[in-house]
Each structure stands twice: as structure tokens, then as C-alpha cells.
N, C-alpha and C positions, 0 to 999 in steps of 0.2 A: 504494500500500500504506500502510496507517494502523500508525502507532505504536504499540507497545503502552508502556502506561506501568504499569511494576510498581512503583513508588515508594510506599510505604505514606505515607497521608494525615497529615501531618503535627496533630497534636492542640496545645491549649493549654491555659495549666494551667487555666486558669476549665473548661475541658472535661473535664479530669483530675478536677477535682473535683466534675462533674454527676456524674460516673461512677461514683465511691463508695456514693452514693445508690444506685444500679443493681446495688450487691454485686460494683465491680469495682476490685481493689486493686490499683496498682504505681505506678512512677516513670513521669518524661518523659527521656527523654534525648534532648536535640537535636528536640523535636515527637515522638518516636516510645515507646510506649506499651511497656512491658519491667513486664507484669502480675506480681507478686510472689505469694506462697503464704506459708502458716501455717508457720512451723520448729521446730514439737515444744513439745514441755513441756522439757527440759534450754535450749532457748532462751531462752523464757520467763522460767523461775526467775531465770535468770543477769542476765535484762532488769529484771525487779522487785526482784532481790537491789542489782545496782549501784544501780536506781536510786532506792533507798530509803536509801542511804550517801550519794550525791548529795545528794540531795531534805532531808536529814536533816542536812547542810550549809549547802546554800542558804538554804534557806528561813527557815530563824529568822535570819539575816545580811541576807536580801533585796539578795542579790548579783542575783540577774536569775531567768529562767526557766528551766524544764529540761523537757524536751519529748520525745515519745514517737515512732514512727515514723509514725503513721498523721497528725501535723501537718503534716510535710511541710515542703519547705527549699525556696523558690524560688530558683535560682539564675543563670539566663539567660533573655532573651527575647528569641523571634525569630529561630528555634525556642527554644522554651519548655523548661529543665530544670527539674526538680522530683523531689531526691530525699530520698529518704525513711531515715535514720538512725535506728538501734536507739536510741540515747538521744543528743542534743543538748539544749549547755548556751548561753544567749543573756545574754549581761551585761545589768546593768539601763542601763549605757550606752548600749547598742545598741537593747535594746527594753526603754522605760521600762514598766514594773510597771503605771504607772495605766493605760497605754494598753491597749486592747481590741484585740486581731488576730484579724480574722476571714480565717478562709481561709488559704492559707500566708505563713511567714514570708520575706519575701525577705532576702534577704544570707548572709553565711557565718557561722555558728553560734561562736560561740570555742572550743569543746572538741565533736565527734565521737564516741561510740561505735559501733561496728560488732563485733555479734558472728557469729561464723561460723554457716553453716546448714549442715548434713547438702548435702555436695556440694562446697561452696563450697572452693577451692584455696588455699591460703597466696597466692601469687600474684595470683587474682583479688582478695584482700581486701589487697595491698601495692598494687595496683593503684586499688582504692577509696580508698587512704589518700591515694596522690599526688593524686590527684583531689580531693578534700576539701583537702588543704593548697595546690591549686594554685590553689581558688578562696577559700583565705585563710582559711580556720580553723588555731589556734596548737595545737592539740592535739588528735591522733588516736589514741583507745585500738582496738586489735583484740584482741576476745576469741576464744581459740581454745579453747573447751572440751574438744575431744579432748586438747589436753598438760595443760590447765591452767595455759596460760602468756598472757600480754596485749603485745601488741607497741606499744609509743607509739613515735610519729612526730609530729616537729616539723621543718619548716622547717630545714634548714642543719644538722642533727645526725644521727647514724646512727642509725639505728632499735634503742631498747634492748627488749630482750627481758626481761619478769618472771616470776621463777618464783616455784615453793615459799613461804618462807617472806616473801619479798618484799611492799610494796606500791604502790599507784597511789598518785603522787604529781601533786597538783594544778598545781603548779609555780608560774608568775610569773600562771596562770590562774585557779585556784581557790587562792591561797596559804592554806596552813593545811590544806589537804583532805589527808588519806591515808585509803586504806583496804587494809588486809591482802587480798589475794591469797584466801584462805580463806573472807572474808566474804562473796565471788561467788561463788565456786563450789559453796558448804552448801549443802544440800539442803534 
């Protein structure tokens, strides 16, 4: 009697990214292909509003890069991860400014954002956080548009919760960076 081998084909990320081309979008985790979908217009706005406070920071300073989902974060190989973050910020330490990166970034981003999608569980996205901080980025924002609250996680601290009138604070990352809680969420 022969085997059956149900084990789905392990992919890599040079494959990950023939595929794009092909009109087909998502992460690797561990070689295996977790296709992502479009998450609304309230996603959206929240991904261009943050990251035009970011962007509007950065960039006249030329602290590093700041980077959109569809870049992509290489993070293991052999099986190949490659995930894909709402907005990641890359010091220019890490990845010099003159240098040209084609294809995705490997290593772990310094700053993380992850906004929620229509589904997505507080859980599963505390869950993405550990994840992101356990392969070494120093700061994880989680946007939850439904409270209008942002959860950061660092390394070694409890996860603070922002509300209301509150803002994101860059911290020993972005020093200098704040942005009012309001300014992401406007419409």
C-alpha cells in the first residue's frame, strides 16, 4: 500500500514572489502559502492616514525607510517566512537609504504596524505581535479600528492600551515621533 502524502508543497519566497505577478497575494509561513485578501476602505484610510504621520516624520530626518504591506519582511529560510505588515518602519542602520532592495526585505523591521481586518480576533492580532517581537522588532502598534484604540507591545513590558485622547509614541524608536490617536482614525 503506497502512502498518501497530504503535506502541502512547501513554496519559497523567490516563488512567493513569481506569484504576485500571477495576481496572487499573501505570506509564507514556514514554506506554506496563507493567500491574504483586500480589508475594506476603513483599512485603508487608517493604513494611509498612519502612514502619512510616519512618512511625514521620517523622511525629511532620513531616519530609514517605511514600507507598505505588499514589500514584504523576509524573515526565515528553510522553510521560507515572508510576512507581510500593514506598515513597517527599517532604520537607515539597518537598511542604508542608498542601497537598492529588490525583492523583500530580510530581517526584522524596528517598528511593526498591524491593523485589524473585519474578522480578525484581538487574540489573533496579540498573537501576531508576539510573533513580530519574537523575531526582534522593538515596537509593535495594533490598530483596532472597531474601539478606536492601538495596542503597542515591546519586548519585556505589558502591552499599553491607547485611547481617546491619547497618542502613539515613537519611543527610544522613532524619538521625537507622536501622533494623536485622532489623526488615524479621521476620515
Amino acid at each position: 500500500m503506497t502512502a498518501v502524502n497530504d503535506a502541502p508543497r512547501l513554496l519559497t519566497a523567490d516563488e512567493l514572489l513569481q506569484l504576485y505577478s500571477k495576481g496572487v497575494r499573501g505570506e509564507l509561513i514556514r514554506g506554506v502559502l496563507s493567500e491574504t485578501k483586500p480589508a475594506g476602505m476603513e483599512h485603508g484610510v487608517i493604513v494611509v492616514n498612519l502612514a502619512t504621520e510616519l512618512g511625514n516624520f521620517i523622511m525629511p530626518r532620513r531616519l530609514g525607510r517605511l514600507m507598505g504591506s505588499d514589500a514584504g519582511v523576509w524573515l526565515e529560510r528553510d522553510p521560507d517566512t515572508v510576512r507581510e505588515p500593514d506598515i513597517a518602519f527599517i532604520s537607515a542602520e539597518k537598511s542604508p537609504l542608498d542601497e537598492r532592495v529588490i525583492g523583500y526585505t530580510e530581517g526584522a523591521p524596528d517598528l511593526v504596524v498591524e491593523i485589524a481586518s473585519p474578522g480578525d480576533s484581538r487574540r489573533e492580532l496579540n498573537d501576531k505581535a508576539l510573533m513580530w517581537l519574537g523575531f526582534g522588532v522593538r515596537l509593535v502598534w495594533v490598530v483596532h479600528p472597531d474601539t478606536r484604540t492601538v495596542d503597542a507591545h515591546r519586548t519585556n513590558y505589558p502591552v499599553a492600551t491607547l485611547s481617546g485622547a491619547q497618542a502613539l509614541d515613537g519611543l527610544d524608536i522613532l524619538p521625537g515621533f507622536t501622533c494623536p490617536l485622532r489623526n488615524i482614525f479621521a476620515p
